[in-house]
C-alpha positions as CSV (number, residue, x, y, z in Angstrom):
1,X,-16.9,6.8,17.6
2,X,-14.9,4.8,20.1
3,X,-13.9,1.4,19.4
4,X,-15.6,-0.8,22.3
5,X,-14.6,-4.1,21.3
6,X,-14.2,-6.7,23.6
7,X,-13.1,-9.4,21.5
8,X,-11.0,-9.4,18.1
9,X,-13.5,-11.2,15.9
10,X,-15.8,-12.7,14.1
11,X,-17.1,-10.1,12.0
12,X,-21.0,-10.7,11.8
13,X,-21.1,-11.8,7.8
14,X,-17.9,-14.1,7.7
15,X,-20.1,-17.2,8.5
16,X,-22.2,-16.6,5.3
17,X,-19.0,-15.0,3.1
18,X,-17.1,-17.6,4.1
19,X,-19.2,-20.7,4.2
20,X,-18.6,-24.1,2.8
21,X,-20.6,-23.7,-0.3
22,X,-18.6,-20.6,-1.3
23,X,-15.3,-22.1,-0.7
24,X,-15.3,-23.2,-4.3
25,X,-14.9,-20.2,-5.8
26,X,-12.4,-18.6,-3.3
27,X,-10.2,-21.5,-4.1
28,X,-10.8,-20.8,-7.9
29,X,-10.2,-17.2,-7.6
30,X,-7.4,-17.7,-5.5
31,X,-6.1,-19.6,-8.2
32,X,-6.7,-17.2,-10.8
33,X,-5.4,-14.3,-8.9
34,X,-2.0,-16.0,-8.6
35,X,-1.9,-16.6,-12.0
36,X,-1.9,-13.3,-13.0
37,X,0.5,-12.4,-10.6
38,X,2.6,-14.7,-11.9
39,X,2.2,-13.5,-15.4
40,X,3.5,-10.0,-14.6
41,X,0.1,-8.2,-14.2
42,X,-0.3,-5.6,-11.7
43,X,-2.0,-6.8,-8.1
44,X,-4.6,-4.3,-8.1
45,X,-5.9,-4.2,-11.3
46,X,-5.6,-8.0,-11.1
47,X,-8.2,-8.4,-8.0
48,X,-10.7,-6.2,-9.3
49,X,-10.4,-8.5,-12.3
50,X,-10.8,-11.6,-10.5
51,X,-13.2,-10.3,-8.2
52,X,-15.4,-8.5,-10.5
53,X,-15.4,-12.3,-12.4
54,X,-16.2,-14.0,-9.5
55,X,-18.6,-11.6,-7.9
56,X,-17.0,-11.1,-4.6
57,X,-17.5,-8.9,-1.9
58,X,-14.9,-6.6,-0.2
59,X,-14.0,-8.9,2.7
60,X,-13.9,-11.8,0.1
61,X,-11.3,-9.8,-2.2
62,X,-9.3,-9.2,0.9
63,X,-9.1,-12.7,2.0
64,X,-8.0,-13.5,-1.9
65,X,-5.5,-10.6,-1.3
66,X,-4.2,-12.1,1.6
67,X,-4.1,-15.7,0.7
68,X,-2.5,-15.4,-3.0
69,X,1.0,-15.0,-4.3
70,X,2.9,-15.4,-7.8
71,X,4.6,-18.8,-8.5
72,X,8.1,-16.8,-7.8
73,X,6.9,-15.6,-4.5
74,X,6.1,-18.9,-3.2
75,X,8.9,-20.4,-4.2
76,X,11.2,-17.2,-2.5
77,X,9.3,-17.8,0.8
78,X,9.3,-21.7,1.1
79,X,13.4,-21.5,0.3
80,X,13.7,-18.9,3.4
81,X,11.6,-20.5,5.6
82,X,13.2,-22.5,9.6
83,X,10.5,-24.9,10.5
84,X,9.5,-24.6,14.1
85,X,11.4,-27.4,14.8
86,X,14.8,-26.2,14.1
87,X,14.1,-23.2,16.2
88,X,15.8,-24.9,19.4
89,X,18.9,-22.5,20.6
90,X,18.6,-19.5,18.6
91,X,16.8,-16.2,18.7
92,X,14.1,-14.7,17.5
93,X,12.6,-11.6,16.1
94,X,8.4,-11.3,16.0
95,X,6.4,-9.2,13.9
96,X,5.1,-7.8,17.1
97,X,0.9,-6.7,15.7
98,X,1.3,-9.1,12.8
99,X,1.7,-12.6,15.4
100,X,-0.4,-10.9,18.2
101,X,-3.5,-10.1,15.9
102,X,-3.8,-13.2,14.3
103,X,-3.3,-15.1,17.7
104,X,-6.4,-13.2,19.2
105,X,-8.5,-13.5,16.5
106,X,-8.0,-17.4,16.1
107,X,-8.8,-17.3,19.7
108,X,-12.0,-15.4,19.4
109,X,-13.4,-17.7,16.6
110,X,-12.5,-15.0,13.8
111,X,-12.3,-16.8,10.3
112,X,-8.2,-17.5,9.1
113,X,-7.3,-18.1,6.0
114,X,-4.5,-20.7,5.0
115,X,-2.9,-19.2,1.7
116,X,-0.4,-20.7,-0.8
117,X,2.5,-20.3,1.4
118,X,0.5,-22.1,4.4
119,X,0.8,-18.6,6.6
120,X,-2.1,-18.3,7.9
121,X,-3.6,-14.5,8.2
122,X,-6.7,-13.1,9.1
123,X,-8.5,-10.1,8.1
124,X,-8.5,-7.7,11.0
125,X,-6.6,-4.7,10.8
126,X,-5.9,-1.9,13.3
127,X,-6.0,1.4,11.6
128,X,-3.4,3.1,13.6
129,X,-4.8,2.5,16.8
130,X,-4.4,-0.9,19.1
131,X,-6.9,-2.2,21.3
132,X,-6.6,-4.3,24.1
133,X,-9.1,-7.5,23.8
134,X,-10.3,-10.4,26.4
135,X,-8.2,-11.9,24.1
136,X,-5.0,-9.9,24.6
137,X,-3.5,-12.0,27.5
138,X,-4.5,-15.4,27.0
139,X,-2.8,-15.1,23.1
140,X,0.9,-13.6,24.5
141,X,0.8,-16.3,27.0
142,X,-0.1,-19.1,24.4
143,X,2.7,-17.6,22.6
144,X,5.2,-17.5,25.2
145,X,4.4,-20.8,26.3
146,X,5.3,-22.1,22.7
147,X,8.2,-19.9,22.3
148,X,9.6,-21.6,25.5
149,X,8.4,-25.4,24.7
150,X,10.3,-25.0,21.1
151,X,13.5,-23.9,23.3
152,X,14.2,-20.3,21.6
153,X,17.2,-18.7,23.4
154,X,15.1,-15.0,22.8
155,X,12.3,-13.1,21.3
156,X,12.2,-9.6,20.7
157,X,9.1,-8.3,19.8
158,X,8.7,-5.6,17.7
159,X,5.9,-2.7,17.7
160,X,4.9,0.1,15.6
161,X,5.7,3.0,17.9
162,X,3.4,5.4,15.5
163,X,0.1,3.0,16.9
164,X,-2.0,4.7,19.6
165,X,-2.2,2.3,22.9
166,X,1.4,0.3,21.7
167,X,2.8,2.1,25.0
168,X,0.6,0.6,27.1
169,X,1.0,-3.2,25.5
170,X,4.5,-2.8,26.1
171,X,4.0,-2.0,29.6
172,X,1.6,-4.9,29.5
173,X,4.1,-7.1,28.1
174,X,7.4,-6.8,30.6
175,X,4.5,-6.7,33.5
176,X,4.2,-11.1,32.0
177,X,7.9,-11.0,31.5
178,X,8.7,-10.0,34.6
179,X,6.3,-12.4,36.0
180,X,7.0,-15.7,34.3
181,X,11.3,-14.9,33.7
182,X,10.4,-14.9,29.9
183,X,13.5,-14.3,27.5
184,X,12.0,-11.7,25.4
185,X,12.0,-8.0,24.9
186,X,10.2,-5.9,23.5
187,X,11.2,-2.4,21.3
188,X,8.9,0.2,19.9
189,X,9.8,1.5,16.2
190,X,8.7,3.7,14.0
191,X,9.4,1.5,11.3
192,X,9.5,-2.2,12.6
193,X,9.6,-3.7,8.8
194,X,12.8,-2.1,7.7
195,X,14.3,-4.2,10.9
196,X,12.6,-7.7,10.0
197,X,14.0,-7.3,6.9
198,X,17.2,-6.3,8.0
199,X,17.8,-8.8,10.6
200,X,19.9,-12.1,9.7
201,X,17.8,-13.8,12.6
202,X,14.9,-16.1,12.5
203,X,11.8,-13.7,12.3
204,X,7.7,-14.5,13.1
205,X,5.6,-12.9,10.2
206,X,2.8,-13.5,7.8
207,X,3.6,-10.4,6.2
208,X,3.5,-10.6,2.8
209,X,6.2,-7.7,1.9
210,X,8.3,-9.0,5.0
211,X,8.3,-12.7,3.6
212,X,9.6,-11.7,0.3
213,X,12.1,-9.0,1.0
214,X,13.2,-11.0,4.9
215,X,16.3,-13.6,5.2
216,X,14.5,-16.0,7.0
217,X,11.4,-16.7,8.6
218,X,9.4,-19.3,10.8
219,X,5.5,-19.8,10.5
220,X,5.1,-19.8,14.4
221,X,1.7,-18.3,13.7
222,X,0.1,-22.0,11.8
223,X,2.3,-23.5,14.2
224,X,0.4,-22.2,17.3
225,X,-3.2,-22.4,15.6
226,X,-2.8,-25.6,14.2
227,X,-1.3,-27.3,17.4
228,X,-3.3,-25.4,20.0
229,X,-6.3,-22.9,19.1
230,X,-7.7,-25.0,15.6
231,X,-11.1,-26.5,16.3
232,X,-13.2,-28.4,13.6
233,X,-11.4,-27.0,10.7
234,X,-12.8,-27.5,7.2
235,X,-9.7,-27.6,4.5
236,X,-9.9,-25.7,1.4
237,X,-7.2,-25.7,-1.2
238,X,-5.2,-23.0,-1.3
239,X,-7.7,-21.0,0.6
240,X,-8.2,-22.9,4.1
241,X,-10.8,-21.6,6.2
242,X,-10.2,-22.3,9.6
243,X,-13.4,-21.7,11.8
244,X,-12.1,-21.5,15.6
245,X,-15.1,-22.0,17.1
């Protein structure tokens, strides 16, 4: 069946999943999930664990998934990290799906999750194919327009060339270059990871695997929902649920 979507999110049960009176135990199993990572155990075996415990549903594992990390990985990530504000002069390198996603769902009022090492991540995915949203637009121009304001000298984003429609964004995406003098580029891989990793310049990801394995990172994605998109946000520790609507 085709996928119609016009916007990115919310998915119809995240207001109940996610609601104030559950935030409780998210924080506690959030907790409890990165202490077992901590202590060695394995990540899968771990969440059913903690999930099973806590009685959690799929999308509520996932945004446990997503939001913990072992003691070591935190501390990897927060040593590697540029804040935003150093950013001034040098280039860039974004995790092309990872930024744009997340942008687009803030913007459409999906739920985003703060985790231990403040990224903030959402829980949409794209399966191997992209989809152009209402969102689409409005979310590479917020990012642009940020990008410029904190003075970056480039930005080249990276796609997954093996993602059906990522042709057509990047045709999309030199159309606003062109139009606005942006410096940015964008590349199509088959493999964009291996080059985030790779890369001794600054790079844009929540990715978990990326974070821990990259040189250095920026969290340009909190940046821009925390200074632009966030509306009546209710704070949660270690899991922060940020309704944007």
């Amino acid at each position: 069946m085709p996928d119609k979507r016009k916007h990115r999110g919310p998915h119809p049960d995240d207001a109940r999943l996610f609601a104030p009176k559950n935030t409780g135990i998210l924080r506690l199993a959030v907790a409890d999930y990165s202490s077992l990572l901590t202590k060695g155990y394995a990540p899968k075996s771990s969440l059913k664990l903690v999930g099973d415990h806590f009685a959690l549903t799929e999308r509520q594992r996932l945004a446990i998934m997503r939001s913990a990390c072992s003691d070591d990985q935190l501390a990897g990530r927060l040593a590697k990290q540029t804040g935003v504000g150093e950013l001034k002069g040098s280039p860039i390198v974004i995790d092309g799906y990872n930024l744009l996603i997340t942008i687009e769902s803030a913007l459409s009022g999906a739920a985003i999750f703060i985790g231990r090492d403040r990224c903030m991540r959402d829980l949409s995915g794209i399966h191997g194919s992209y989809r152009k949203v209402t969102e689409t637009i409005p979310a590479i121009e917020l990012i642009a327009s940020q990008l410029v304001n904190l003075g970056v000298s480039h930005a080249g984003w990276l796609f997954d060339s093996p993602v059906s429609n990522s042709g057509r964004l990047k045709t999309l995406m030199y159309e606003l270059i062109e139009k606005n003098d942006w410096p940015f580029d964008v590349e199509l891989l088959t493999n964009p990871d291996n080059e985030l990793i790779a890369t001794e310049n600054i790079i844009a990801t929540s990715d978990s695997n990326i974070l821990d394995n990259c040189t250095k990172w920026t969290n340009l994605t909190a940046h821009i929902i925390q200074t632009e998109i966030q509306k009546g946000n209710i704070e949660v520790n270690l899991v922060d649920f940020y309704p944007s609507q």
